[in-house]
N, CA, C and O atoms as a printed pandas DataFrame, in Angstrom:
     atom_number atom_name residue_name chain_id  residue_number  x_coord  y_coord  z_coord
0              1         N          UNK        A               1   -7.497   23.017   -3.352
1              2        CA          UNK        A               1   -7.794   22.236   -2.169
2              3         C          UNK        A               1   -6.492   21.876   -1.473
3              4         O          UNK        A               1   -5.585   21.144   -1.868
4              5         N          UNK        A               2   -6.614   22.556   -0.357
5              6        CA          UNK        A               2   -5.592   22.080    0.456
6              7         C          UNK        A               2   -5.223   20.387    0.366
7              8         O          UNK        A               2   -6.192   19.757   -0.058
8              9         N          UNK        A               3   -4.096   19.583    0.660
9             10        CA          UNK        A               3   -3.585   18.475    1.085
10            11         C          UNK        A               3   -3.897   17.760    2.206
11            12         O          UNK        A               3   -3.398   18.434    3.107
12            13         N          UNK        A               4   -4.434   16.776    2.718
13            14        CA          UNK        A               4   -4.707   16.131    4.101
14            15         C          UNK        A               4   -3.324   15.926    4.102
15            16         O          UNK        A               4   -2.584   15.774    3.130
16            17         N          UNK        A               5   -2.926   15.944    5.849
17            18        CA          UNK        A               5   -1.679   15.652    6.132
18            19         C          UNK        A               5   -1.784   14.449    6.553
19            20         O          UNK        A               5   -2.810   14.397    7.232
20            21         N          UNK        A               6   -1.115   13.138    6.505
21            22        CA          UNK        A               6   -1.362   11.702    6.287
22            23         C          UNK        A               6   -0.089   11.636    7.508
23            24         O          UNK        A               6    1.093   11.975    7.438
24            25         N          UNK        A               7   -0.932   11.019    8.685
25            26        CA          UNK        A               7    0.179   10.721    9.695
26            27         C          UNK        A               7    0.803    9.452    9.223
27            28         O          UNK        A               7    0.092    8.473    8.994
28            29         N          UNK        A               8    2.249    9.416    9.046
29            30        CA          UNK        A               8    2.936    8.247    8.780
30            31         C          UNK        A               8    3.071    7.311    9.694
31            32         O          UNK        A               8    3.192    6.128    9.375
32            33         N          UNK        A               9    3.069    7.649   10.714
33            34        CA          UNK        A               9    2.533    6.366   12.024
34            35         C          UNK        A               9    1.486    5.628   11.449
35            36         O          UNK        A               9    1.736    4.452   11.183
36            37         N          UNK        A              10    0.082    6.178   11.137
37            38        CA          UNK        A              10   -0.903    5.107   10.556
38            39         C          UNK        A              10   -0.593    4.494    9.448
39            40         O          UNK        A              10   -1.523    3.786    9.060
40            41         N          UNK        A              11    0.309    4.474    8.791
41            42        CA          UNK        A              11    0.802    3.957    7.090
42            43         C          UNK        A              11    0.989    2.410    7.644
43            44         O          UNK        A              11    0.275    1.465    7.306
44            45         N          UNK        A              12    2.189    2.347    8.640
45            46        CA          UNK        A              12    2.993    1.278    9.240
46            47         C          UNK        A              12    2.373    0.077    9.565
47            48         O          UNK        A              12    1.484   -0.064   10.405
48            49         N          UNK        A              13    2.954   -0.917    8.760
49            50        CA          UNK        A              13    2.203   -2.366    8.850
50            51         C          UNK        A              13    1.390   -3.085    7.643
51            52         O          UNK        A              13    1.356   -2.265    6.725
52            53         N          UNK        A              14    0.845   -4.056    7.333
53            54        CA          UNK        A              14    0.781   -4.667    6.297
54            55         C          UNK        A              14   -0.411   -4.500    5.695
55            56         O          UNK        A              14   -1.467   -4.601    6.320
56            57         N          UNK        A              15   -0.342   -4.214    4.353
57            58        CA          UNK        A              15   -1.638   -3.668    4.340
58            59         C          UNK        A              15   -1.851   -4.482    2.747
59            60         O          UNK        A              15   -0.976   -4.589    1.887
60            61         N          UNK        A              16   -3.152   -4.951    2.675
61            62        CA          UNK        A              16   -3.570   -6.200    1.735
62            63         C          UNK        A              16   -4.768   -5.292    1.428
63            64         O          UNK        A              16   -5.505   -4.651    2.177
64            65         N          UNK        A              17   -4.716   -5.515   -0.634
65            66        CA          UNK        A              17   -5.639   -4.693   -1.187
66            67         C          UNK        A              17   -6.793   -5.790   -1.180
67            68         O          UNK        A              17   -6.676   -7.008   -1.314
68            69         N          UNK        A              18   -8.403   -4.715   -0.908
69            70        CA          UNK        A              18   -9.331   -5.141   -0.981
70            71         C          UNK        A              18  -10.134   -4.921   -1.521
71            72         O          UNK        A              18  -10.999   -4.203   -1.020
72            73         N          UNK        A              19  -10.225   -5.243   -2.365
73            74        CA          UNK        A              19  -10.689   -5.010   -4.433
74            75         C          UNK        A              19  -11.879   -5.291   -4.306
75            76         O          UNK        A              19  -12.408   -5.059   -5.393
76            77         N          UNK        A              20  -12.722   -5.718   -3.485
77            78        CA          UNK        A              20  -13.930   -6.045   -3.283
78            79         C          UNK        A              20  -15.019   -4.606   -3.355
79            80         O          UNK        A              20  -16.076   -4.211   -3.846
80            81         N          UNK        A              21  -13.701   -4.133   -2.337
81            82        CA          UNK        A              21  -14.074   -2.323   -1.509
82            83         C          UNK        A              21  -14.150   -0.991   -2.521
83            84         O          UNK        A              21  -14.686    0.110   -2.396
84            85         N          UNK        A              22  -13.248   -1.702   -3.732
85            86        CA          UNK        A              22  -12.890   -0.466   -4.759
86            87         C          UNK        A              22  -14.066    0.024   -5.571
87            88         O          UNK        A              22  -15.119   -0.461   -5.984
88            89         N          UNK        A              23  -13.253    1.553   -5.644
89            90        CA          UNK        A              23  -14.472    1.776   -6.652
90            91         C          UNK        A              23  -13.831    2.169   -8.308
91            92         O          UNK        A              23  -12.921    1.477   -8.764
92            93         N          UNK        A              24  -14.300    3.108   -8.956
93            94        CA          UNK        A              24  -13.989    3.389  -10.143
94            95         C          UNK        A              24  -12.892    4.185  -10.070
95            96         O          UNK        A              24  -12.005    3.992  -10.902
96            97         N          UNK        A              25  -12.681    5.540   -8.777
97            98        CA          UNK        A              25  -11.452    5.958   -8.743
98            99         C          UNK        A              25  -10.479    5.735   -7.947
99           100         O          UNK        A              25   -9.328    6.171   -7.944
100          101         N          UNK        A              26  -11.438    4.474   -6.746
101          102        CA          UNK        A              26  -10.303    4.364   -5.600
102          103         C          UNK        A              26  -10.055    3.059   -5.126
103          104         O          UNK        A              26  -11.103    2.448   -4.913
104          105         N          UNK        A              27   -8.958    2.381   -4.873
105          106        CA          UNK        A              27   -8.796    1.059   -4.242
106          107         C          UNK        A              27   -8.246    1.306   -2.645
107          108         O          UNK        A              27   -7.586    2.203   -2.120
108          109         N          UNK        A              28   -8.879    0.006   -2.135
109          110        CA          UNK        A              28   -8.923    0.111   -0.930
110          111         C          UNK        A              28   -8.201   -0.990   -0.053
111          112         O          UNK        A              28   -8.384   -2.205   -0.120
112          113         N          UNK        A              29   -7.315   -0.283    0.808
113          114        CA          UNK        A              29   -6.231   -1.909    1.664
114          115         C          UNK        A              29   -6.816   -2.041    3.351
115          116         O          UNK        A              29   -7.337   -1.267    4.153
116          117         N          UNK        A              30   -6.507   -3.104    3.349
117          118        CA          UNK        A              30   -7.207   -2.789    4.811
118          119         C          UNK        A              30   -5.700   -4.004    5.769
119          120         O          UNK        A              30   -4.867   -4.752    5.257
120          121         N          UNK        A              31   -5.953   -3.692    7.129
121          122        CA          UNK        A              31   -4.510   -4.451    7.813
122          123         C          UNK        A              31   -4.624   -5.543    7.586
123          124         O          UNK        A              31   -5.699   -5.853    7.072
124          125         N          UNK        A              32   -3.887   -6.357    7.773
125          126        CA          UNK        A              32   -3.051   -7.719    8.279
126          127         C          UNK        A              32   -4.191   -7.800    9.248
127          128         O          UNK        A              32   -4.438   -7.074   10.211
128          129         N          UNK        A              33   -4.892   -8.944    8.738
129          130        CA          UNK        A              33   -6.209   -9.682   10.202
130          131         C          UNK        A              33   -7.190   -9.224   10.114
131          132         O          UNK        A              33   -7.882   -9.137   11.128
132          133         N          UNK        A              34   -7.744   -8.657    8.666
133          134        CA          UNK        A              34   -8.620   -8.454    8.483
134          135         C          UNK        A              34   -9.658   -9.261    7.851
135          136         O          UNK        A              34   -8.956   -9.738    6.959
136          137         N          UNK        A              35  -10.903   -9.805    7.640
137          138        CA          UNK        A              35  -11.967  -10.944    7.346
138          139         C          UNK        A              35  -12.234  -10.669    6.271
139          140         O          UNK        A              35  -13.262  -10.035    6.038
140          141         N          UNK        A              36  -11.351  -11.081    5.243
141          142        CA          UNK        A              36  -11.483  -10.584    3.485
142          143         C          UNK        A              36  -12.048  -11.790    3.399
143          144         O          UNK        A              36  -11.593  -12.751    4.019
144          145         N          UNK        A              37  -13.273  -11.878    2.493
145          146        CA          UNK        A              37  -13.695  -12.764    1.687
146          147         C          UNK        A              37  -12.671  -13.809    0.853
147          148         O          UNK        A              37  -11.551  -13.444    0.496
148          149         N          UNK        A              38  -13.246  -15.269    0.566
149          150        CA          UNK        A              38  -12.126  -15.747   -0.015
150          151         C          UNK        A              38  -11.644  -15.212   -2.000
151          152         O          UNK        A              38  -12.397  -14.791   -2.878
152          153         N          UNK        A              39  -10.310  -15.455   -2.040
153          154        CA          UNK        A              39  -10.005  -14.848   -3.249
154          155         C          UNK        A              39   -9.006  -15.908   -3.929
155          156         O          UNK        A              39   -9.023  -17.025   -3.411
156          157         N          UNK        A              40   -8.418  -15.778   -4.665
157          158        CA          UNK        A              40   -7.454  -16.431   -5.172
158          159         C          UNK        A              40   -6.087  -15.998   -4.971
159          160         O          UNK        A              40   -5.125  -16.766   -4.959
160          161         N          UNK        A              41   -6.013  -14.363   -4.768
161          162        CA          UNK        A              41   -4.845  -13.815   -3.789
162          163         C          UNK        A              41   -5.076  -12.760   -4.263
163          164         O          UNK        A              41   -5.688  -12.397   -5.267
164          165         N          UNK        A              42   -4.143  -11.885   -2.880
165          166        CA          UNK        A              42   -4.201  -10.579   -2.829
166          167         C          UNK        A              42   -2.766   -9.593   -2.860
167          168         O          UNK        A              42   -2.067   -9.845   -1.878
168          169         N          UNK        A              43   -2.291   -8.741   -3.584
169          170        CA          UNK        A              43   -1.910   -8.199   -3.810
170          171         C          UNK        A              43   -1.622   -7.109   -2.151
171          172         O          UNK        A              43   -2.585   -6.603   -1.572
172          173         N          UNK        A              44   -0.301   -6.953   -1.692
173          174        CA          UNK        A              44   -0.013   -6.443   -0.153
174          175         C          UNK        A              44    1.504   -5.862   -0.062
175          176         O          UNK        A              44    2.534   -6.228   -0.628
176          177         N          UNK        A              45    1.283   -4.966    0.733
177          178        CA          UNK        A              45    2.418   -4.109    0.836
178          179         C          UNK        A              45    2.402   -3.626    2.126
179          180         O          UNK        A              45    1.483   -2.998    2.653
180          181         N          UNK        A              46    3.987   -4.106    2.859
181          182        CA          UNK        A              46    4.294   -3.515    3.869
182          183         C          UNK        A              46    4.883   -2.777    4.403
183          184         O          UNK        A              46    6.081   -3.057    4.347
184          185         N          UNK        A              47    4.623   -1.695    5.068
185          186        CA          UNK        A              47    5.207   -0.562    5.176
186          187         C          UNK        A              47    6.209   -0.600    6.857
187          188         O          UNK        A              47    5.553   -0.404    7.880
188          189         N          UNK        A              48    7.119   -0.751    6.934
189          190        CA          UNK        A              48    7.793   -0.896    7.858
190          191         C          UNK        A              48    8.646    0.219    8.348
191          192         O          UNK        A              48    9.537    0.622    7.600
192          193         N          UNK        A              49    8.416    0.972    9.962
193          194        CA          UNK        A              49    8.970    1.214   10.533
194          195         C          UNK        A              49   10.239    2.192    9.909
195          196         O          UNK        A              49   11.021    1.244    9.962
196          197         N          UNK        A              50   10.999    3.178    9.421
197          198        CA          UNK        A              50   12.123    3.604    9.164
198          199         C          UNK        A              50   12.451    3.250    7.755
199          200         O          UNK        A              50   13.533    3.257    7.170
200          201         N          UNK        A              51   11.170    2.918    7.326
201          202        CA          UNK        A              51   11.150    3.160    5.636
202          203         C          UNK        A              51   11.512    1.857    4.719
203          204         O          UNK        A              51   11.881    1.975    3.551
204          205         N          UNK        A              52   11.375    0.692    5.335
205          206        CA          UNK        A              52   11.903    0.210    4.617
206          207         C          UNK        A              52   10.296   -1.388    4.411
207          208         O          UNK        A              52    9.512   -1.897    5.212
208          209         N          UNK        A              53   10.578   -1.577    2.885
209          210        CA          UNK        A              53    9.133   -1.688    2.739
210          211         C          UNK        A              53    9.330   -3.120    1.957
211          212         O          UNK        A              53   10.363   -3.265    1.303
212          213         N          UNK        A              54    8.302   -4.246    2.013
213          214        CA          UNK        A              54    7.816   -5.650    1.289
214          215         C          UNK        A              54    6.689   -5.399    0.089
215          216         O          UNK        A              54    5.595   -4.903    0.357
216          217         N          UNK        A              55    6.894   -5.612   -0.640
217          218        CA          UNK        A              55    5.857   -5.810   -1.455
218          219         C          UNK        A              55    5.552   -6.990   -1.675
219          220         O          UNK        A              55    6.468   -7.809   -1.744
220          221         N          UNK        A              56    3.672   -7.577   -1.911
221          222        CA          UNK        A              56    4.004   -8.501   -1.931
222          223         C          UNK        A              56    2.737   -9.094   -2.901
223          224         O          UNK        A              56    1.724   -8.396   -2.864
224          225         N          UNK        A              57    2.680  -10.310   -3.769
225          226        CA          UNK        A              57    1.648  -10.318   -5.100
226          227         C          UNK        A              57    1.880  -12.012   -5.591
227          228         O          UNK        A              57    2.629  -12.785   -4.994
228          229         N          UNK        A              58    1.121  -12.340   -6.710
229          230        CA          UNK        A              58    1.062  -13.533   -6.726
230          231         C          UNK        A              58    1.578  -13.730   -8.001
231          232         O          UNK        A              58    1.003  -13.209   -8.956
232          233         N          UNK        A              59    2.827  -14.573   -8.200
233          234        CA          UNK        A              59    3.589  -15.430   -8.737
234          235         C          UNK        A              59    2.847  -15.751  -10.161
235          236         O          UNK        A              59    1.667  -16.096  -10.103
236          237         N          UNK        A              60    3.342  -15.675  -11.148
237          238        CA          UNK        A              60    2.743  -16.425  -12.537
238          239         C          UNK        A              60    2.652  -18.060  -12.288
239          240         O          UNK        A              60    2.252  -18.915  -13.079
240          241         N          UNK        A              61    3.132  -18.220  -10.987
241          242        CA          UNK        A              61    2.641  -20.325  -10.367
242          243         C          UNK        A              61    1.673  -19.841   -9.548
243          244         O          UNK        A              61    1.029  -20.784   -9.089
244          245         N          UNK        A              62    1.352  -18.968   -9.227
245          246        CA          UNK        A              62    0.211  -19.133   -7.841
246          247         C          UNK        A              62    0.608  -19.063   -6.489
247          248         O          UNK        A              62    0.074  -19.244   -5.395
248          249         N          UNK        A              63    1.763  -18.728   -6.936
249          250        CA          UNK        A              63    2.654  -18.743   -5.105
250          251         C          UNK        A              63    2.693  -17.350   -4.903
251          252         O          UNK        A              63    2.515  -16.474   -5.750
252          253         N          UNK        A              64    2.995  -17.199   -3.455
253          254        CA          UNK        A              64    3.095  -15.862   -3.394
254          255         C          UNK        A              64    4.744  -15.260   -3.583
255          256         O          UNK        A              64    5.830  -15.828   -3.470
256          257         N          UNK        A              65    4.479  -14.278   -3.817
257          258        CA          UNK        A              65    6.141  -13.393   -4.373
258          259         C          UNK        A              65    5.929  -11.948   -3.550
259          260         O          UNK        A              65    4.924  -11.292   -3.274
260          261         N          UNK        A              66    7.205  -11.787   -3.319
261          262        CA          UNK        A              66    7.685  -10.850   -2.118
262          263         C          UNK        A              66    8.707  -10.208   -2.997
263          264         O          UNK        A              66    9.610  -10.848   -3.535
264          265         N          UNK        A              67    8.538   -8.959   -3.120
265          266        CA          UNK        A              67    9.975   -7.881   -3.258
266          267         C          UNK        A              67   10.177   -6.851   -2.538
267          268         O          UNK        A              67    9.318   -6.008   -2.279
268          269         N          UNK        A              68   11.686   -6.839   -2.042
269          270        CA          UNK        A              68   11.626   -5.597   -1.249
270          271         C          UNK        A              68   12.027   -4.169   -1.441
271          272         O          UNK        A              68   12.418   -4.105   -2.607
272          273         N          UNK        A              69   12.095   -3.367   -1.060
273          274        CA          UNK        A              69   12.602   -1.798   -1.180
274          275         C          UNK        A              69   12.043   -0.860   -0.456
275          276         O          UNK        A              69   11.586   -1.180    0.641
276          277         N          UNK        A              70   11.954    0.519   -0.917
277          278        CA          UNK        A              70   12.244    1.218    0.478
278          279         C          UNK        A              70   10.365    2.229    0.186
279          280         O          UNK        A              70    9.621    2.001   -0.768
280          281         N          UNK        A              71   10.109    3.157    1.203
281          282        CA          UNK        A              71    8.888    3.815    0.887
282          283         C          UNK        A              71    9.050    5.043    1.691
283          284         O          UNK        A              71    9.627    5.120    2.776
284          285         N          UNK        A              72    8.345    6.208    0.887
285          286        CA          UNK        A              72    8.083    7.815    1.554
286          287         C          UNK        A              72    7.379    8.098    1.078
287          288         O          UNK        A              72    6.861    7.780    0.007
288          289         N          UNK        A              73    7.075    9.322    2.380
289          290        CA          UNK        A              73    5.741    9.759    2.235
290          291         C          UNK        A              73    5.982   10.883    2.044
291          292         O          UNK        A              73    6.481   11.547    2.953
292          293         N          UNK        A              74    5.606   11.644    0.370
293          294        CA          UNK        A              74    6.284   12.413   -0.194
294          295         C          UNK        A              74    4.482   13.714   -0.311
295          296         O          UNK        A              74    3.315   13.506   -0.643
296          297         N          UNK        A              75    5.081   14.658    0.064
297          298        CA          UNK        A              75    3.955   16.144   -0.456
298          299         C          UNK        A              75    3.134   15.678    0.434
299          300         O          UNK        A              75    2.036   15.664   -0.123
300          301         N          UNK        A              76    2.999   15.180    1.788
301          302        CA          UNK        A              76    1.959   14.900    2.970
302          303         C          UNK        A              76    1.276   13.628    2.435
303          304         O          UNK        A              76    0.923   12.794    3.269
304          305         N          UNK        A              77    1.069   13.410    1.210
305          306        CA          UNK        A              77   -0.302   12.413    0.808
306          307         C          UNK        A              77   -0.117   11.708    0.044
307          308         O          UNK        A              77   -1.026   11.033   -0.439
308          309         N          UNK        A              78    1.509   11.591   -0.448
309          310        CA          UNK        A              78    1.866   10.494   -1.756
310          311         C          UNK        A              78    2.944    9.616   -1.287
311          312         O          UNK        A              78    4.078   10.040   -1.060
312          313         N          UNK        A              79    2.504    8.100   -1.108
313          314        CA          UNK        A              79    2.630    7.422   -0.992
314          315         C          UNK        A              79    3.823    6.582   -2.161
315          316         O          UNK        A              79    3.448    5.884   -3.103
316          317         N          UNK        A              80    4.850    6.779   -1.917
317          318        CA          UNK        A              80    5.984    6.480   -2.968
318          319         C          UNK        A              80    6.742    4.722   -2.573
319          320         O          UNK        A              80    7.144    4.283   -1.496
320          321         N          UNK        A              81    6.702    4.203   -3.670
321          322        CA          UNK        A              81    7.925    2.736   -3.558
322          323         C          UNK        A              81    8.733    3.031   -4.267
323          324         O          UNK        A              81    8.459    3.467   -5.385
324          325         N          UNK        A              82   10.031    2.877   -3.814
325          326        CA          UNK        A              82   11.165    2.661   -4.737
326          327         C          UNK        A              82   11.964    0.878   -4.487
327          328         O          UNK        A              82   11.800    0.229   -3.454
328          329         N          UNK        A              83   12.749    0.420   -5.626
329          330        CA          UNK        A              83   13.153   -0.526   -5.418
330          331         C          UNK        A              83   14.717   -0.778   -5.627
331          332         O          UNK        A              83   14.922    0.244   -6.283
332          333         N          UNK        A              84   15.060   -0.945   -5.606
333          334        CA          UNK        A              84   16.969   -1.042   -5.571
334          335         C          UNK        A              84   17.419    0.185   -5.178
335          336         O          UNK        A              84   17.223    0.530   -4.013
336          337         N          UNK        A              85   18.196    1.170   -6.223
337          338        CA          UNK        A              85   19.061    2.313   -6.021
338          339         C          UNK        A              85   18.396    3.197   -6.808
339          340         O          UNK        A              85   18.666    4.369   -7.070
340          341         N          UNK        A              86   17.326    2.374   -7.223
341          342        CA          UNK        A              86   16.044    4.258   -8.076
342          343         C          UNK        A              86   16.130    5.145   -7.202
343          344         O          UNK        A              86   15.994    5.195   -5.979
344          345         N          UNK        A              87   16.512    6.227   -8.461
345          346        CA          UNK        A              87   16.021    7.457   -7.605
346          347         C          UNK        A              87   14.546    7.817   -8.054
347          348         O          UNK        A              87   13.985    8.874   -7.767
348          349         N          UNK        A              88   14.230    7.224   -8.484
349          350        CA          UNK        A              88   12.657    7.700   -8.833
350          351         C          UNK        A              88   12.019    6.459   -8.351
351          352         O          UNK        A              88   12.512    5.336   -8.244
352          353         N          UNK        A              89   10.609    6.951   -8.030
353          354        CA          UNK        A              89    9.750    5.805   -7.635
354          355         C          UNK        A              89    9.187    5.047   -8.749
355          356         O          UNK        A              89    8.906    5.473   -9.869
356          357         N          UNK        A              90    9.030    3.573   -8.173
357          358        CA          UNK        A              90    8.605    2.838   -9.325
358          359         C          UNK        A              90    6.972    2.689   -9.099
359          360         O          UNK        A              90    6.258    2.192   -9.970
360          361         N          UNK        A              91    6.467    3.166   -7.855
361          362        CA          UNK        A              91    5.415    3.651   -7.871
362          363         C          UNK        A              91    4.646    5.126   -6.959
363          364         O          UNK        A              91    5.129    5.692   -5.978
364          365         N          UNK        A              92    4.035    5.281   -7.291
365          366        CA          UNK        A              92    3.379    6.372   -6.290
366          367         C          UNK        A              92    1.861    6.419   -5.986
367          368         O          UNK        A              92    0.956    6.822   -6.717
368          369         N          UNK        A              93    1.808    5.996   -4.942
369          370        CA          UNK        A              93   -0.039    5.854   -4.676
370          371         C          UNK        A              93   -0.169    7.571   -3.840
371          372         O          UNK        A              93    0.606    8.240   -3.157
372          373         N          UNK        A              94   -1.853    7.801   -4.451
373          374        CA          UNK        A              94   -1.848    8.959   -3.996
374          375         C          UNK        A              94   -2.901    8.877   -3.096
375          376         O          UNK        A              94   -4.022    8.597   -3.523
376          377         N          UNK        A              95   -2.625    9.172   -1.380
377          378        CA          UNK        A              95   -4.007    8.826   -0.071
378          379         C          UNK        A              95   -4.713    9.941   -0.069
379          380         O          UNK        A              95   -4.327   11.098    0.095
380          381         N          UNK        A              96   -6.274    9.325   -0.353
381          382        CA          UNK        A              96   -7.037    9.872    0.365
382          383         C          UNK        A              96   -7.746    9.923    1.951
383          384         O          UNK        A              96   -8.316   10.878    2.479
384          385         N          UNK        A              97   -7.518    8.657    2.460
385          386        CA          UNK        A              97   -7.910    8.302    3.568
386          387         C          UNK        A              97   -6.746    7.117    4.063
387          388         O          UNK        A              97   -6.279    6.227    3.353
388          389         N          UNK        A              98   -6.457    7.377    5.398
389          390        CA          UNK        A              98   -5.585    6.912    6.059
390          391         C          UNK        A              98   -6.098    6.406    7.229
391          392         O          UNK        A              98   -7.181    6.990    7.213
392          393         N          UNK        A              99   -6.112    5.671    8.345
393          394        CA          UNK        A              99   -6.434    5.384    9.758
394          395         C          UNK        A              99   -6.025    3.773    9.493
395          396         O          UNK        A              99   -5.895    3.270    8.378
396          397         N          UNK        A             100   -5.842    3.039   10.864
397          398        CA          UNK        A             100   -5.492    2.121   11.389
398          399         C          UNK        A             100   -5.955    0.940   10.539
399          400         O          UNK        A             100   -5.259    0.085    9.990
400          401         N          UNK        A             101   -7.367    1.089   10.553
401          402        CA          UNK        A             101   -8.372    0.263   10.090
402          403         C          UNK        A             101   -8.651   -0.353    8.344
403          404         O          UNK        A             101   -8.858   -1.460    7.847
404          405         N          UNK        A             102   -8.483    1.395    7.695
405          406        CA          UNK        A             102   -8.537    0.976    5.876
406          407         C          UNK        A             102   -7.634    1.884    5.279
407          408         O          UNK        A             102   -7.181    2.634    6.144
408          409         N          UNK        A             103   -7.295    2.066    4.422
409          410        CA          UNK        A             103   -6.233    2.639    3.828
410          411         C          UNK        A             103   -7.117    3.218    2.228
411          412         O          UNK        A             103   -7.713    2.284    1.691
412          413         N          UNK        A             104   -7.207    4.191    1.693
413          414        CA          UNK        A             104   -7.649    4.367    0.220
414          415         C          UNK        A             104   -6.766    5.364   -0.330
415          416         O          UNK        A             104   -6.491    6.452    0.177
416          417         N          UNK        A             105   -6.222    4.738   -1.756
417          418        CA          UNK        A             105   -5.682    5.983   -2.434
418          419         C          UNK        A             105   -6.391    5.667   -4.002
419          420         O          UNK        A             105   -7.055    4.747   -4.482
420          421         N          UNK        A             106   -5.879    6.902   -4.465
421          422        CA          UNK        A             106   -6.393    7.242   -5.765
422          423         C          UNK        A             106   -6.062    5.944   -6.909
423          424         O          UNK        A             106   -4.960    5.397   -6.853
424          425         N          UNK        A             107   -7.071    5.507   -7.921
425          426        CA          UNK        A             107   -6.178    4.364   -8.972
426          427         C          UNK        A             107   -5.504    5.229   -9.625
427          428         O          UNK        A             107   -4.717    4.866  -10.499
């Protein structure tokens, strides 16, 4: 099976997982301003402009925690974080569906 080619223009901007949406093989993020049900927090990652990226998750206090580093979009459809001077990613999400609106990659 061919690769969907994943326009990196639609990646760009903040995107908050919505675990509500997931299923058994796929989790699902949707933008910044979107009407998520209430939660206790959400787990978000922002993809900024010229690669350079926020992660962002909730604190062993309940606060929110922010780390930053960089992101590519590696083989059309894999979604890579790196953090300091890794040369390897410390993660790699793999997209199936991309657009403005929801975001899904593989768990």
């Amino acid at each position: 099976m061919m690769a969907k080619i994943v326009n990196e223009n639609a990646l760009t901007g903040l995107w908050v997982h919505s675990h509500e949406e997931d299923t058994d093989t796929e989790m699902v993020f949707r933008p910044q301003g979107f009407r998520f049900p209430p939660a206790r927090g959400r787990n978000s990652f922002e993809l900024k402009p010229g690669g350079s990226l926020v992660m962002g998750g909730i604190a062993p206090n309940d606060q929110r925690a922010t780390a930053d580093g960089v992101w590519k979009l590696e083989d059309d459809n894999k979604l890579a974080f790196y953090s300091g001077s890794n040369l390897n990613p410390d993660q790699v999400l793999e997209i199936v569906s991309a657009n403005k609106d929801r975001l899904i990659v593989k768990k």
